[in-house]
C-alpha positions in Angstrom: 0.0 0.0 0.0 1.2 3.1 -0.8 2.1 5.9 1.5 -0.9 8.3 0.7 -3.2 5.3 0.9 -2.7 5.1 4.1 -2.7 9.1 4.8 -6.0 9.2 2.6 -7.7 6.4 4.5 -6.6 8.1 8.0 -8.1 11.3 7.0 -11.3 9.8 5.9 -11.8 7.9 9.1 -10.4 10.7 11.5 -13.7 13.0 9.4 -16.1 10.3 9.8 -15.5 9.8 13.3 -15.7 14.0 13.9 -18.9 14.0 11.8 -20.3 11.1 14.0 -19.7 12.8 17.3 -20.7 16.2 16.1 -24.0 14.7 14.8 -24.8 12.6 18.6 -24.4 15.6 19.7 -26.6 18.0 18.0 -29.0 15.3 18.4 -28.6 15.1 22.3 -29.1 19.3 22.5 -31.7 18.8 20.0 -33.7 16.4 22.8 -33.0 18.7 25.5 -34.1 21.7 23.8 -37.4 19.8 23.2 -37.5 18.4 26.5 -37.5 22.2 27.9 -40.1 23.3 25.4 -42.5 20.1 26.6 -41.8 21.0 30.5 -42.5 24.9 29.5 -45.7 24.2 27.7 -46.5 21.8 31.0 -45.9 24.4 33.5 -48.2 27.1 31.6 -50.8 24.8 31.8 -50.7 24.2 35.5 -50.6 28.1 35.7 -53.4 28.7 33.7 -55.6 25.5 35.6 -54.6 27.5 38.8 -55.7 30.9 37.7 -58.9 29.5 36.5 -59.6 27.7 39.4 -58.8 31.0 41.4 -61.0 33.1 39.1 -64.0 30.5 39.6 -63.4 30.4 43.0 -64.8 34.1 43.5 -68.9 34.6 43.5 -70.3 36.0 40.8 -71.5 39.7 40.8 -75.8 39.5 41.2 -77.0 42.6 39.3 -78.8 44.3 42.2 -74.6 44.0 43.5 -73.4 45.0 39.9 -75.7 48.4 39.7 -74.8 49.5 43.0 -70.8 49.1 42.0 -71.5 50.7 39.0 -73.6 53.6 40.7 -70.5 54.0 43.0 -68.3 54.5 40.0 -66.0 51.0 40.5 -67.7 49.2 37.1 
C-alpha cells in the first residue's frame, strides 16, 4: 500500500468519526431543547388550571350588586 493510501484512508476515518460525534451531539441538545419546550408548555398549563380555578373560586357579581358598583363609579 502506498504511503498516501494510508494518509487518505486516516483522514477519511479521522472525518467520519468528527462528523459522527458532532452529529450525537446535536442530536442530544436537540432532545434537551425539546425536553425544555414540553416541560415549558406543562408548566403554563398548570398556571393557567390555577388561575382559573382562582377566578371560579370568586362569586359572581348579582345585578342588584353590579348596579350598586357601577352607581359607586367601580364598574
Amino acid at each position: 500500500m502506498s504511503v498516501w493510501v494510508k494518509y487518505a484512508v486516516s483522514v477519511i476515518v479521522s472525518l467520519l468519526a468528527s462528523l459522527g460525534i458532532y452529529y450525537s451531539g446535536y442530536m442530544a441538545g436537540k432532545n434537551n431543547a425539546e425536553l425544555k419546550v414540553v416541560k415549558e408548555t406543562v408548566e403554563v398549563v398548570k398556571y393557567v388550571e390555577k388561575q382559573k380555578a382562582k377566578i371560579y373560586s370568586k362569586p359572581n357579581v348579582g345585578r342588584d350588586g353590579a348596579l350598586r358598583l357601577f352607581e359607586r363609579g367601580i364598574l
